[in-house]
N, C-alpha and C positions, 0 to 999 in steps of 0.2 A: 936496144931498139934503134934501126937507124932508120933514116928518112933519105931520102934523096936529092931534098933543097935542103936540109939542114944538121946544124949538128946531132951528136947521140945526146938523149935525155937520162941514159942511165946513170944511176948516183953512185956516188964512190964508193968502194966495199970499203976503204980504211974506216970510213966518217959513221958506216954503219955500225961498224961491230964497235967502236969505238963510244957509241950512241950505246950499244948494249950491253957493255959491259959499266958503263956508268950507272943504268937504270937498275944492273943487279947488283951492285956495290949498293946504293942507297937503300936499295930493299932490304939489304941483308944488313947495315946498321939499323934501321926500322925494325926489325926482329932482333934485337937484340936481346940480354935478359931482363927480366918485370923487374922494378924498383920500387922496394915494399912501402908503403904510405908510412909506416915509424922510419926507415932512412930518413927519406925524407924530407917526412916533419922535423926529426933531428938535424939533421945537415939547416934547415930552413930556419929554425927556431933556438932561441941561445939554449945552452944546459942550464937547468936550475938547479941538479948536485939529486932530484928525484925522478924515480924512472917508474913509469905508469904503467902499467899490467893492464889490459885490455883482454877481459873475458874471451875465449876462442868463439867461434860457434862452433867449432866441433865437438868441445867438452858440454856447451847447451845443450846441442841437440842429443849426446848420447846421455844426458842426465835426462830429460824430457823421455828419453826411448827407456830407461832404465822405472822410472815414477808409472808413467805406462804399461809399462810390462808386469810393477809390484798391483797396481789398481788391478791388470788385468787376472794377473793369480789370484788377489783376491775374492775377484767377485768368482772366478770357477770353483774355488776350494769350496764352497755350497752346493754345488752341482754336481760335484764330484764326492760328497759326503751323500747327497742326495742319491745316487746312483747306486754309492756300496749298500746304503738302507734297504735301497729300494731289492737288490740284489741278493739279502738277507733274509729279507718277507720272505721274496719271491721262491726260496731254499726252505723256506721254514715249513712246517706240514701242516693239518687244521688241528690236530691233535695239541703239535706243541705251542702254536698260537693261541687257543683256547684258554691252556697251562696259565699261558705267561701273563693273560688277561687276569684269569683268578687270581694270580698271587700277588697283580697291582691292585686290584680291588680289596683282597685282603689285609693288605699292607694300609691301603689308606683309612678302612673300617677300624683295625684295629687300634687301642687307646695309646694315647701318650704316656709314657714312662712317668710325665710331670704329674701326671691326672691321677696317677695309681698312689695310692696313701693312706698314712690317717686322718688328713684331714678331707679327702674323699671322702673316706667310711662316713665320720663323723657329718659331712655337707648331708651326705645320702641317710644318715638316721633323723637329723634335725628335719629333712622333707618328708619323711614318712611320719614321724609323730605331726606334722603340720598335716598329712593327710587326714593322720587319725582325727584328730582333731575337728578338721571342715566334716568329716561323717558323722560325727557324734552329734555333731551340731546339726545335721540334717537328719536324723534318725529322730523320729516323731516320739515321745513318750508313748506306755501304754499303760493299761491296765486305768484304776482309777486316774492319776496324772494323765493318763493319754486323752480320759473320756474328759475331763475337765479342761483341758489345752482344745479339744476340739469345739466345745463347747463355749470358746474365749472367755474362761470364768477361771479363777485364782483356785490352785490345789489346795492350798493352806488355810487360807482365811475365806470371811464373810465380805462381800462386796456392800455397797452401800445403799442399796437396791436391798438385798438381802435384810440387812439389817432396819430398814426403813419396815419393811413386811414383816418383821419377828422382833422387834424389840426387846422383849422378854429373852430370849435366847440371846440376842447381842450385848443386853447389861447383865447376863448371869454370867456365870461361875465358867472358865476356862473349860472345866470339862461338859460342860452343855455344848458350847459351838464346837467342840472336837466331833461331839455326837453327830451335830449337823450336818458340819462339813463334812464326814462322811457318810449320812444318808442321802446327803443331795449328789456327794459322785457319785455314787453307787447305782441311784436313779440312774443318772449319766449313762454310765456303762453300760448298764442293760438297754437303753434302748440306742446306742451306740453300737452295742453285738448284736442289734435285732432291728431296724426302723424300717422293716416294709409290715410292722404288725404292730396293734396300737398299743401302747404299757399300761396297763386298766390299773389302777391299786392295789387289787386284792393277789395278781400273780406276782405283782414288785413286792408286794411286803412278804410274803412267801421264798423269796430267795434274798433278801437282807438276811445275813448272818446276824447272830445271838451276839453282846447284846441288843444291840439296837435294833433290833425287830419290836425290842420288850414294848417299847413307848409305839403303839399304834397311832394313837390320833398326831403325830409328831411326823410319821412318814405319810400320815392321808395329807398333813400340811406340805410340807415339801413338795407331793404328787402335785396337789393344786397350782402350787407357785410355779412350778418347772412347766406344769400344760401353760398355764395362762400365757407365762411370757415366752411362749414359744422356744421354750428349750426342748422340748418334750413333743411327743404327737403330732408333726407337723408334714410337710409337704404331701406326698401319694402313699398310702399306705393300709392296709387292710382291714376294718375298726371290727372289733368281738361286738362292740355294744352300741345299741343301734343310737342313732340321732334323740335326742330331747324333743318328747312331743309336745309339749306344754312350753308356750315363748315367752319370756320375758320380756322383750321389748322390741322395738323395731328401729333401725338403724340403716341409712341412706350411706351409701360410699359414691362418691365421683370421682369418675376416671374406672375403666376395666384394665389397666397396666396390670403387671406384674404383681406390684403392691398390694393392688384394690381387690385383685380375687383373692390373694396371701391373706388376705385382711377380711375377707367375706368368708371366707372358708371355716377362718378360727371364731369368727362371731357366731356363725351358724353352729360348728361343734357345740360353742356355750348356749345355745338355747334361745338364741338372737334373730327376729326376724330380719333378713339385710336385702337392701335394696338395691340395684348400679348400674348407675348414670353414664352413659358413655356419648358423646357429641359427634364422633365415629359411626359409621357402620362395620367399624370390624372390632373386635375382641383382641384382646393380648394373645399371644400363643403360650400355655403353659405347658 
């Protein structure tokens, strides 16, 4: 560029390129190659005669990729068991699904090989005689022993009651209370097999078997004894023979419970005027 009062301003083409070939020389030592941080530190640092291995990261990271990938198979191999299962049903028909049900149910019903024995047999006899056993024991007596068990009175023997009312029979001779004891179960029984009808004396001594029928005034006693204390003739029941017209005494009960009519009923039977006092306006329910 020139001017016309002055010199030319343009720059020297030597100073240029000479300016630009310096700028690309420097640039091109400045790229040079990388100089690894173990040079170095080596070259920087005396030798100590040990050389230090410094874990890569590319061996981490592909051991991380490798742990990752075993976690990730794992958790699929569920998924993928899941699937063929599911894929098995799904093939399977109702028929042989059903099958396959039975003969799991079968299989867990049926017994232990351990279970099977003789000392099974034997477990399983020892609990059935323990059966037998708890029945026998619940199985009431019958016959005279049954009339007598119901009647809470001893099969064998004379109670102390008994003997208190017959003396003469409880210090005689063995074979007198044998008598007894079985006229009084016998009483028993009969009206045991019969109590909606009342036992009169004359039809009980009538079917007492021989011999003990022989001793009459013997069974009118026992009849006596068995009505009085209420073993005999007692709660609802049909009488052949009417009420005693003629009273012997008169007799107050207080309280109309349960007891007090139980107790007015059988004085009345004996020929008892009875009386009953209740502080209620209601009666017992019999």
């Amino acid at each position: 560029m020139s001017s016309s009062g002055g010199q030319s301003l343009k720059p020297a083409s030597g100073s240029s390129k000479s300016d630009r070939k310096d700028a690309e020389s420097g640039a091109e030592t400045s790229k040079g190659p990388p100089v690894s941080s173990a040079s170095s530190a080596g070259e920087d640092r005396p030798s100590t005669g040990e050389t230090s291995v410094a874990p890569s990261t590319a061996s981490t990271a592909t051991g991380k990729d490798e742990g990752h990938g075993r976690r990730m198979s794992r958790r699929k191999r569920p998924k993928v068991e899941y699937k063929e299962m599911d894929e098995k049903l799904a093939n399977l028909s109702e028929e042989e699904y059903v099958s396959d049900d039975d003969n799991s149910r079968s299989k867990s019903d049926r017994p232990s090989s351990a279970t099977i024995g003789p000392t099974s047999a034997s477990s399983q006899a020892k609990v059935a005689d323990v059966v037998e056993e708890e029945d026998s024991e619940h199985d009431e007596p019958a016959g005279l022993e049954g009339a007598a068990f119901q009647s809470r009175l001893p099969f064998d023997k004379m109670t102390a009651q008994e003997a208190a009312c017959f003396p003469d029979v409880a210090q005689g001779p063995p074979q007198s209370q044998k008598v007894f004891i079985y006229i009084r179960n016998r009483l028993l029984q009969l009206w045991v097999e019969n109590p909606k009808q009342q036992l009169v004396f004359d039809n009980a001594l009538s079917q007492i078997e021989p011999p003990y029928n022989s001793d009459g005034p013997l069974v009118m006693r026992v009849h006596s004894f068995l009505e009085r204390y209420g073993f005999i003739n007692f709660g609802v029941f049909k009488r052949l023979r009417p009420l005693p017209v003629k009273k012997h005494g008169r007799v107050i009960i207080i309280g109309a419970g349960i007891s007090g009519l139980t107790a007015a009923q059988q004085l009345t039977q004996f020929g008892m005027e009875v009386v009953v006092f209740e502080a209620r306006d209601r009666k017992s329910v019999v």
